[in-house]
C-alpha positions in Angstrom: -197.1 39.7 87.1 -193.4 39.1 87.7 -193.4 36.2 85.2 -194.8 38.4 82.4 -192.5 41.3 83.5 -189.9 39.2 82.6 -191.2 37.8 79.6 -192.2 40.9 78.4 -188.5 42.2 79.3 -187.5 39.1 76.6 -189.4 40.7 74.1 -187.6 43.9 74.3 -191.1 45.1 75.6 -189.9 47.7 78.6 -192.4 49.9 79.4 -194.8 46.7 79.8 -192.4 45.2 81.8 -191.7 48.0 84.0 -195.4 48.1 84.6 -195.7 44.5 85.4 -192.8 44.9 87.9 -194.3 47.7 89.8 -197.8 46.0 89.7 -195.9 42.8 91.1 -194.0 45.0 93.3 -196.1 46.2 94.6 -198.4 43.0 95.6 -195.2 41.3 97.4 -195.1 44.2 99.6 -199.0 44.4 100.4 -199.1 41.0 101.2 -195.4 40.8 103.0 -193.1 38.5 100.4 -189.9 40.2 101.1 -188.0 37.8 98.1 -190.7 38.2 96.0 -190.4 41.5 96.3 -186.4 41.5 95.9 -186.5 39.3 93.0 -188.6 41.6 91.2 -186.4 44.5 92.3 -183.5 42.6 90.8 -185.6 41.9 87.6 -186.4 45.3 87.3 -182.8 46.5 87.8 -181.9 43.8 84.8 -184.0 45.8 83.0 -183.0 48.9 83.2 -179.4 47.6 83.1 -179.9 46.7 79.4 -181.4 49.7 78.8 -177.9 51.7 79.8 -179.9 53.2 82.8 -177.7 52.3 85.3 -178.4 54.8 87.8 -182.0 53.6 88.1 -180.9 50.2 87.6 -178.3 50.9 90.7 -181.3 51.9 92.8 -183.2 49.0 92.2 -180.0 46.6 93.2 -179.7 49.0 96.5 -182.8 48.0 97.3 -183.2 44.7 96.6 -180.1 44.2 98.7 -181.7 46.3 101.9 -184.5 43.5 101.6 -182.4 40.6 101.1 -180.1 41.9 104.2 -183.5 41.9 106.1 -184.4 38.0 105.4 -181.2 37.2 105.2 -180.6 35.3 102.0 -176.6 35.7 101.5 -176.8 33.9 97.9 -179.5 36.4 96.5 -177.7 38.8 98.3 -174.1 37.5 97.1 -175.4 37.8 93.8 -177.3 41.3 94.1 -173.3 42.5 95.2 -172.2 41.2 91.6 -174.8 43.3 89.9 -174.5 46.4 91.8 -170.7 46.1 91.3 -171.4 45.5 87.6 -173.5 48.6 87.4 -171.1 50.8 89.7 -168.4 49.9 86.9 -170.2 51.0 84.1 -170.8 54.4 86.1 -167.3 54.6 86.6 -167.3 53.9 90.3 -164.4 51.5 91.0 -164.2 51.9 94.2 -167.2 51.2 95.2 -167.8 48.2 92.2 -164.3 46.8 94.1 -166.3 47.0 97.9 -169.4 45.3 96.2 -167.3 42.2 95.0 -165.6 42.0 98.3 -169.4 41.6 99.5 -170.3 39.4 97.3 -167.2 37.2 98.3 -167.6 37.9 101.5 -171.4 36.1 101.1 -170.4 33.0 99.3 -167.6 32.4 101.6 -170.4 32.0 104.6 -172.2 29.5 102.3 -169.5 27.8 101.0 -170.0 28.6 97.4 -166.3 28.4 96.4 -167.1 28.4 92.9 -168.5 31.9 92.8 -166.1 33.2 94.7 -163.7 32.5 92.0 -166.6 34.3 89.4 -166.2 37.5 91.8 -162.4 37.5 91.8 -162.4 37.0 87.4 -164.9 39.7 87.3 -162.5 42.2 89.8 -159.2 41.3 88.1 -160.1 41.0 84.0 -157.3 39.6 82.1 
């Protein structure tokens, strides 16, 4: 369901795709897949990203980083920081975009993923 959620999200075809995500969603959670169930939290906040909903799309990046704190996956979550600080710009939220980075950084540091540290320090400092 995921997979066609995100094919369907390809095709421009949102409501179908939001449908597909909660369907999926819902399923990781019944039968306990905690990163299945943040990936398609993340897919779903892409989604409504696009779509200039960013509040909704902020939601769904909160909560896919409450799961991903859980298991502890620090590059999902590293890059789950990016987004929400992505979205927090576009709602005019600098602050709190600039504390989301420093999370993100703060997660690639422990795995020693140099390289997007460097992507999180471009993204808070635009030439």
């Amino acid at each position: 369901l995921k997979a066609i959620a995100d094919v369907l999200q390809f095709k421009k075809r949102t409501d179908e795709a939001l449908d597909n995500y909660r369907q999926a969603i819902d399923i990781y959670r019944e039968v306990g897949d905690r990163l299945g169930e943040a990936n398609t939290l993340k897919g779903m906040g892409h989604l409504l990203f696009s779509g200039e909903q960013y509040q909704n799309a902020l939601k769904n990046y909160q909560d896919a980083e409450k799961v991903l704190i859980d298991i502890g996956d620090r590059y999902g979550l590293g890059w789950t920081e990016i987004y929400i600080a992505r979205t927090q710009s576009k709602l005019n939220q600098s602050d709190n975009s600039q504390q989301s980075y420093q999370s993100a950084i703060q997660c690639f540091k422990e795995i020693d993923m140099d390289n997007l540290v460097e992507v999180c320090r471009q993204e808070m400092n635009p030439p």
